[in-house]
DSSP file (Angstrom, degrees, kcal/mol; ACC not computed):
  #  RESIDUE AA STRUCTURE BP1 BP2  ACC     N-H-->O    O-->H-N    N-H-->O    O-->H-N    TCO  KAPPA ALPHA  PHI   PSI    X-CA   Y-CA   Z-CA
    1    1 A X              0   0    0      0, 0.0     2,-0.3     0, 0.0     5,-0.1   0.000 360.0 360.0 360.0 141.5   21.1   14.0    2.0
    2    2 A X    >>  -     0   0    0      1,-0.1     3,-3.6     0, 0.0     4,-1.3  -0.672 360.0 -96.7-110.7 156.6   22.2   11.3   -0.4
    3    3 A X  T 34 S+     0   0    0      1,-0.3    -1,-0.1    -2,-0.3     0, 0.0   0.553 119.2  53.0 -60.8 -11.0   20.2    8.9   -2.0
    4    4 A X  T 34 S+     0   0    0      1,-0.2    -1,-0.3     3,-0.0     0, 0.0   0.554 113.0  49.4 -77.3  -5.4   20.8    6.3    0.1
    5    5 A X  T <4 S+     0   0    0     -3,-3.6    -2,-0.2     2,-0.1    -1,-0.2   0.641  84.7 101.9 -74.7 -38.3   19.9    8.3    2.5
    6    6 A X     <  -     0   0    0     -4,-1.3     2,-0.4     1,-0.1    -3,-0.0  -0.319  62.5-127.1 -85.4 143.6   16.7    9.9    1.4
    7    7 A X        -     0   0    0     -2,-0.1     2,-0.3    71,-0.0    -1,-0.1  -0.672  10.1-151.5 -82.6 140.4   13.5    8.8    2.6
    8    8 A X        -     0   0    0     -2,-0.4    71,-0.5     2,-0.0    72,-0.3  -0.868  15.5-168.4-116.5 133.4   10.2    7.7    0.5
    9    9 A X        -     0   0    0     -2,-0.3     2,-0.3    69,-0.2    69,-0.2  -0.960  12.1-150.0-135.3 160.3    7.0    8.4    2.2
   10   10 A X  E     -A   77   0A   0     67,-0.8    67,-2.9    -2,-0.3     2,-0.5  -0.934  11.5-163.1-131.3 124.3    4.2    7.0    0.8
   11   11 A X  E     +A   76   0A   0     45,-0.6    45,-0.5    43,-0.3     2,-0.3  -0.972  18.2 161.9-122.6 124.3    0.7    9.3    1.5
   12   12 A X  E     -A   75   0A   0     63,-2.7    63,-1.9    -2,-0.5     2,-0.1  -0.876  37.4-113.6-155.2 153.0   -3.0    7.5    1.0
   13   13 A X  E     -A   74   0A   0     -2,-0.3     2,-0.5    61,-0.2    61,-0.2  -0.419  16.5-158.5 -75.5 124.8   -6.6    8.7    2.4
   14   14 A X  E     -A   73   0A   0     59,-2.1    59,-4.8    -2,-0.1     2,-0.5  -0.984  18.8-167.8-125.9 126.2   -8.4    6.5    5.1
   15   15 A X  E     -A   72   0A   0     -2,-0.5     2,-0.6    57,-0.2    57,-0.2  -0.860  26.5-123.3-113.0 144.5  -12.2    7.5    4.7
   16   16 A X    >>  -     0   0    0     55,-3.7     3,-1.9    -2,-0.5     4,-1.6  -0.913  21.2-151.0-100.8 114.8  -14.4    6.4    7.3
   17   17 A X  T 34 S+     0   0    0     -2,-0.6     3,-0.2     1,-0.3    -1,-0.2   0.855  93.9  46.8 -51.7 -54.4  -17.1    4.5    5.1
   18   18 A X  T 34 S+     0   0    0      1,-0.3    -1,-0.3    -3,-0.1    53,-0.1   0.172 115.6  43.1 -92.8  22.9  -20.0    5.2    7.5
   19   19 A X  T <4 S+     0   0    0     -3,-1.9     2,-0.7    52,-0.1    -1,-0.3   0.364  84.8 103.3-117.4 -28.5  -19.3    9.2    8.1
   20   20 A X     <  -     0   0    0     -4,-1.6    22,-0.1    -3,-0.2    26,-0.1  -0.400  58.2-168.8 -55.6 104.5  -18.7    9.5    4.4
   21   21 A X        -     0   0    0     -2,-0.7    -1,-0.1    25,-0.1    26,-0.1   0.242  46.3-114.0 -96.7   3.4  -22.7   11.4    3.1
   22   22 A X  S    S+     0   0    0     25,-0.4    26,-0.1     1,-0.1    25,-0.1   0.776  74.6 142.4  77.1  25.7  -21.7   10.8   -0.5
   23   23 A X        -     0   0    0      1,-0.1    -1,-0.1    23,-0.0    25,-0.1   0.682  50.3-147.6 -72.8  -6.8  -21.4   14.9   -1.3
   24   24 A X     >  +     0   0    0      1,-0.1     4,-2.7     3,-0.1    -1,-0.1   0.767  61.3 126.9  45.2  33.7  -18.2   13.8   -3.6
   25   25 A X  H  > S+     0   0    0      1,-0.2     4,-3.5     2,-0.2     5,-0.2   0.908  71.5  51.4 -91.5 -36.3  -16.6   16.9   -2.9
   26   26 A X  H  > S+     0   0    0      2,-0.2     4,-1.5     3,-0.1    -1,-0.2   0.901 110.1  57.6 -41.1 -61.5  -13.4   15.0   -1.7
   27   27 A X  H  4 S+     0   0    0      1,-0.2     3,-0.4     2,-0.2    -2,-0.2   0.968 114.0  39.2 -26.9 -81.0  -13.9   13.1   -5.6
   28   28 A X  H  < S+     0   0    0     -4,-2.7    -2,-0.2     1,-0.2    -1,-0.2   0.937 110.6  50.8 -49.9 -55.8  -13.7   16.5   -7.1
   29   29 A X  H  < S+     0   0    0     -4,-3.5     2,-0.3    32,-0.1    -1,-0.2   0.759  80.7 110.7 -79.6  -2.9  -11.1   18.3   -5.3
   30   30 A X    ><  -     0   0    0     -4,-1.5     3,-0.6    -3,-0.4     5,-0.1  -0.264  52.2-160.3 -45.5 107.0   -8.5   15.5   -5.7
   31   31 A X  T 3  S+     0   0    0     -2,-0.3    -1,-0.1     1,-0.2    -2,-0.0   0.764  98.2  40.5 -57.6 -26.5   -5.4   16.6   -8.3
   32   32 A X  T 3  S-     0   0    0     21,-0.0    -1,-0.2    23,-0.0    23,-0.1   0.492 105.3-133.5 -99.4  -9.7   -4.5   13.0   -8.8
   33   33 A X    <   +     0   0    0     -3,-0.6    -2,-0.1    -6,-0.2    -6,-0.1   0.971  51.8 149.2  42.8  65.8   -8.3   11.6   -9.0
   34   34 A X        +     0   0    0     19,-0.1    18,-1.3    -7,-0.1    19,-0.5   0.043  51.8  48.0 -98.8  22.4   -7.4    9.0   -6.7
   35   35 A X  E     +B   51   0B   0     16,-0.2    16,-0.2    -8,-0.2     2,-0.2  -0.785  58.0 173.4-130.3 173.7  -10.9    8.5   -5.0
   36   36 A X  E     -B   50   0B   0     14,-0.7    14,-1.6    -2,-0.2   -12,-0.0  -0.744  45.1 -77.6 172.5 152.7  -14.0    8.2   -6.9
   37   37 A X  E     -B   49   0B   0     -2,-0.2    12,-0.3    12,-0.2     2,-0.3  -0.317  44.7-123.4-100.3 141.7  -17.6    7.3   -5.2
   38   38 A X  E     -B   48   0B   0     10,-1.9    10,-0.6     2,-0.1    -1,-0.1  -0.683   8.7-138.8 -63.1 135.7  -18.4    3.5   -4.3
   39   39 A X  E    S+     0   0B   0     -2,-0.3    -1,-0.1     8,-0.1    -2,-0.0   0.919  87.5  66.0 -45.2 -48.6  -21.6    1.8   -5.8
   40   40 A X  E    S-     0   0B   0      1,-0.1     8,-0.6     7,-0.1     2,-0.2  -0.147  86.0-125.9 -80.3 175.8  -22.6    0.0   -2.7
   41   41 A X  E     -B   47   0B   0      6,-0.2     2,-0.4     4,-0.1     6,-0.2  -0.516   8.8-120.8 -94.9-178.3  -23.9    2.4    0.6
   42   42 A X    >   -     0   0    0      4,-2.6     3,-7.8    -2,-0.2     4,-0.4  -0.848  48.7 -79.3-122.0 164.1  -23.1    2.7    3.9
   43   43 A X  T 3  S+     0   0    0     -2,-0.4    -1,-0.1     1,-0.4   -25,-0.0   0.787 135.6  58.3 -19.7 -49.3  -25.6    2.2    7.0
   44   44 A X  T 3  S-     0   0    0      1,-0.1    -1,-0.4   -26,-0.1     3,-0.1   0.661 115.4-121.1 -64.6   2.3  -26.8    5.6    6.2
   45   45 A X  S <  S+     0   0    0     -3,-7.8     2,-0.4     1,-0.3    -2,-0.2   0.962  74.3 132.5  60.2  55.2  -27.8    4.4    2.4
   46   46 A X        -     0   0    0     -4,-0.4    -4,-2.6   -26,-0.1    -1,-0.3  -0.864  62.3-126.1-138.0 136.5  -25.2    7.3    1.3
   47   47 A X  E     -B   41   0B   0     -2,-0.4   -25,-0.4    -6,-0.2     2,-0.3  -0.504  32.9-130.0 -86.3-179.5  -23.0    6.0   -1.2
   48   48 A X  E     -B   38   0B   0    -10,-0.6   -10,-1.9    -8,-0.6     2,-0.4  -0.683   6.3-121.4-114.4 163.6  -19.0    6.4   -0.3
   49   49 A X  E     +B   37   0B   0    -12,-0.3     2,-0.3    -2,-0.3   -12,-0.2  -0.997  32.0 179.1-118.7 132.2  -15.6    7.6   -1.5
   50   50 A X  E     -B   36   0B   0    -14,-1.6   -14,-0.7    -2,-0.4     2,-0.6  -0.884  29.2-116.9-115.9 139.8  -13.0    5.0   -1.6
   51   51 A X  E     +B   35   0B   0     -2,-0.3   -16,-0.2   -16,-0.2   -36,-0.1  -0.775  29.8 173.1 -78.2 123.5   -9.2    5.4   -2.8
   52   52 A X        +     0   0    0    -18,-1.3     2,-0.3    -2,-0.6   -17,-0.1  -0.159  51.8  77.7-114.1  19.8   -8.3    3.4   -5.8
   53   53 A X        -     0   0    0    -19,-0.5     3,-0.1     1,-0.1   -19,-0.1  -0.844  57.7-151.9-133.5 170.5   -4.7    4.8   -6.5
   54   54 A X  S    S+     0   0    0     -2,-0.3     2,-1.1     1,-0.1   -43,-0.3   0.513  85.2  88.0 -90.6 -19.7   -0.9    4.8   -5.4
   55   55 A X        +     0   0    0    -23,-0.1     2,-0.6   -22,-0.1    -1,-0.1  -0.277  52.9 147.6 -98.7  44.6   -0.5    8.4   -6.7
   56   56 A X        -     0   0    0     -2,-1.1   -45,-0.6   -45,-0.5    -5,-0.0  -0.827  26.1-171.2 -31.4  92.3   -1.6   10.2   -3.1
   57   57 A X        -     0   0    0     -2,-0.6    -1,-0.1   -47,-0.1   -45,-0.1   0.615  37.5-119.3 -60.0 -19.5    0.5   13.6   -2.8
   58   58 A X        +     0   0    0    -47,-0.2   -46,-0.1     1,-0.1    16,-0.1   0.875  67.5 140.9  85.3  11.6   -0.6   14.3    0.6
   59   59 A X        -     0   0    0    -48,-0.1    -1,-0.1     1,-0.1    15,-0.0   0.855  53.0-143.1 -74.1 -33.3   -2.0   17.2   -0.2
   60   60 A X     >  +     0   0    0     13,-0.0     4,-0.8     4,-0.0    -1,-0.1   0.671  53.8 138.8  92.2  29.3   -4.9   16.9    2.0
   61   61 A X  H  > S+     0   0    0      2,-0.2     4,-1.3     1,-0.1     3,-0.5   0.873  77.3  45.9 -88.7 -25.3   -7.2   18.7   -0.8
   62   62 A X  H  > S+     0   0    0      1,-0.2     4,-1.9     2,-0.2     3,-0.3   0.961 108.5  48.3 -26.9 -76.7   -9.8   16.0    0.2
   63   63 A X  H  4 S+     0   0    0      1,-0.2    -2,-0.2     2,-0.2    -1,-0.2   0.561 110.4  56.3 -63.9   9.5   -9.7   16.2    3.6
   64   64 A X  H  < S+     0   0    0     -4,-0.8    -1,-0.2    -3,-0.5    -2,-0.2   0.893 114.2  38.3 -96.3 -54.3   -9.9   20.4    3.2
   65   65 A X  H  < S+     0   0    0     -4,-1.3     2,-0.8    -3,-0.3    -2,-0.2   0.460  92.3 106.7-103.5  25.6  -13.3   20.3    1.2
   66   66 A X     <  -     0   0    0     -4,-1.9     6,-0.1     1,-0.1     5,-0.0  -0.559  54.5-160.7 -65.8 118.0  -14.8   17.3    3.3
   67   67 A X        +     0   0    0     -2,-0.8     2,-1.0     1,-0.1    -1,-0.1   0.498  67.6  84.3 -79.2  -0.7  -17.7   18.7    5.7
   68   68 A X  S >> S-     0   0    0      2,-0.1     3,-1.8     3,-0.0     4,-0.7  -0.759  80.2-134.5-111.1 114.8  -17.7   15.8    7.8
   69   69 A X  T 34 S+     0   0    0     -2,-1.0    -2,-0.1     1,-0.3    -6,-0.0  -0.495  84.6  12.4 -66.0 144.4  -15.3   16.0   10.3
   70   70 A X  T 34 S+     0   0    0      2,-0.2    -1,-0.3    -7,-0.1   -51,-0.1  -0.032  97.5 103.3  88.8 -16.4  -13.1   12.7   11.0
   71   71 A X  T <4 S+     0   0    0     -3,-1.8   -55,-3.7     1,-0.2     2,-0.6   0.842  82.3  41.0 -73.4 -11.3  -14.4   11.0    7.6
   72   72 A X  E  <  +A   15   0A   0     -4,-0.7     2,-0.5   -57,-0.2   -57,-0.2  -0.834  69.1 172.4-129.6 102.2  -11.1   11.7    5.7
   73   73 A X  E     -A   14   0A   0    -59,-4.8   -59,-2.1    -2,-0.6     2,-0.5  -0.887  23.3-138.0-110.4 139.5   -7.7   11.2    7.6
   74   74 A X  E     -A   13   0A   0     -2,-0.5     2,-0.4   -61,-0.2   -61,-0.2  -0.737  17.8-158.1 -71.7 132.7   -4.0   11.5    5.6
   75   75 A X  E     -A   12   0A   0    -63,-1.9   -63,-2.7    -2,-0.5     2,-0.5  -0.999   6.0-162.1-132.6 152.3   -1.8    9.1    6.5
   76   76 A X  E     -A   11   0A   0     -2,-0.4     2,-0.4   -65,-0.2   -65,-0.2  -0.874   9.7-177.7-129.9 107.3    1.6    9.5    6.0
   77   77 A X  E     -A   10   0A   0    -67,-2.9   -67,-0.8    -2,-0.5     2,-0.2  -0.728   6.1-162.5-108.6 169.1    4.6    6.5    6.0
   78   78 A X        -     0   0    0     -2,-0.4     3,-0.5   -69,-0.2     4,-0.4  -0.687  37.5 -99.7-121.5 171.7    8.0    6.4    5.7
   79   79 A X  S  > S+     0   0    0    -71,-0.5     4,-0.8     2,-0.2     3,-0.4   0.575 124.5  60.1 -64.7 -13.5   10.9    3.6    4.8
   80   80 A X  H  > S+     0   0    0    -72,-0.3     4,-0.7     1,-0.3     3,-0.2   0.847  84.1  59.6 -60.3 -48.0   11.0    3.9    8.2
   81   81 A X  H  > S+     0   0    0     -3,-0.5     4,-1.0     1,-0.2    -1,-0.3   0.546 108.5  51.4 -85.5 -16.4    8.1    3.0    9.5
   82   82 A X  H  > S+     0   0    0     -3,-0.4     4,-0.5    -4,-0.4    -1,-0.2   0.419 103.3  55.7-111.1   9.7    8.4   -0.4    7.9
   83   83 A X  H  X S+     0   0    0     -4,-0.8     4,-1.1    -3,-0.2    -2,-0.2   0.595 102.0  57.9 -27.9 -59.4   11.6   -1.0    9.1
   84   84 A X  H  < S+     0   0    0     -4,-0.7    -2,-0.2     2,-0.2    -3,-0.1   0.944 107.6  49.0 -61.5 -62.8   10.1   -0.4   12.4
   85   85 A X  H  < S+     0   0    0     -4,-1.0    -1,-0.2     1,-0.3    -2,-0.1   0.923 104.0  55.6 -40.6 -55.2    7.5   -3.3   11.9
   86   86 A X  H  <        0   0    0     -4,-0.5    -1,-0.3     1,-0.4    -2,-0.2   0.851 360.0 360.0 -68.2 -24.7    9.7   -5.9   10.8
   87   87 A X     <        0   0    0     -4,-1.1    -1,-0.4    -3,-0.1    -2,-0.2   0.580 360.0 360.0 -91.0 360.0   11.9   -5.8   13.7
C-alpha cells in the first residue's frame, strides 16, 4: 500500500460516566495514560474516568481490566469514515 494510500485510524475510549464506580483500574492499566479520574461524581457519587489524550492505541487495556460491563467502549475511525460524513 503506498502512502497515499494508507489509512490513519484514530482509536479513543467512550466511558459511560454513570456506569463508571471510580475503581481506576482502566487509569492504571492504560500504556499511554490517557484517562485519569474526574473530580466531579456521577449520579452514583462515584467519581469517573474521562480521556484527556490523542495518543489512544486501541489496545483495549482499559476496557480488559474494567468490571463494569458496557462502561468502556473503543472506538475505532478511519480517513474514511470522515470522508463518508462530509459527503
Amino acid at each position: 500500500m503506498s502512502e497515499t494510500n494508507k489509512k490513519t485510524k484514530v482509536f479513543f475510549p467512550v466511558i459511560a460516566k454513570e456506569e463508571c464506580k471510580g475503581c481506576e483500574r482502566c487509569v492504571t492499566a492504560c500504556p499511554k495514560s490517557v484517562l485519569r479520574m474526574e473530580s466531579g461524581l456521577n449520579a452514583m457519587g462515584h467519581p469517573h474516568a474521562v480521556y484527556i489524550g490523542e495518543a489512544c492505541t486501541g489496545c483495549g487495556a482499559c476496557f480488559y481490566s474494567c468490571p463494569e460491563p458496557g462502561a468502556i467502549t473503543i472506538i475505532e475511525e478511519s480517513d474514511d469514515d470522515e470522508k463518508k460524513e462530509r459527503k
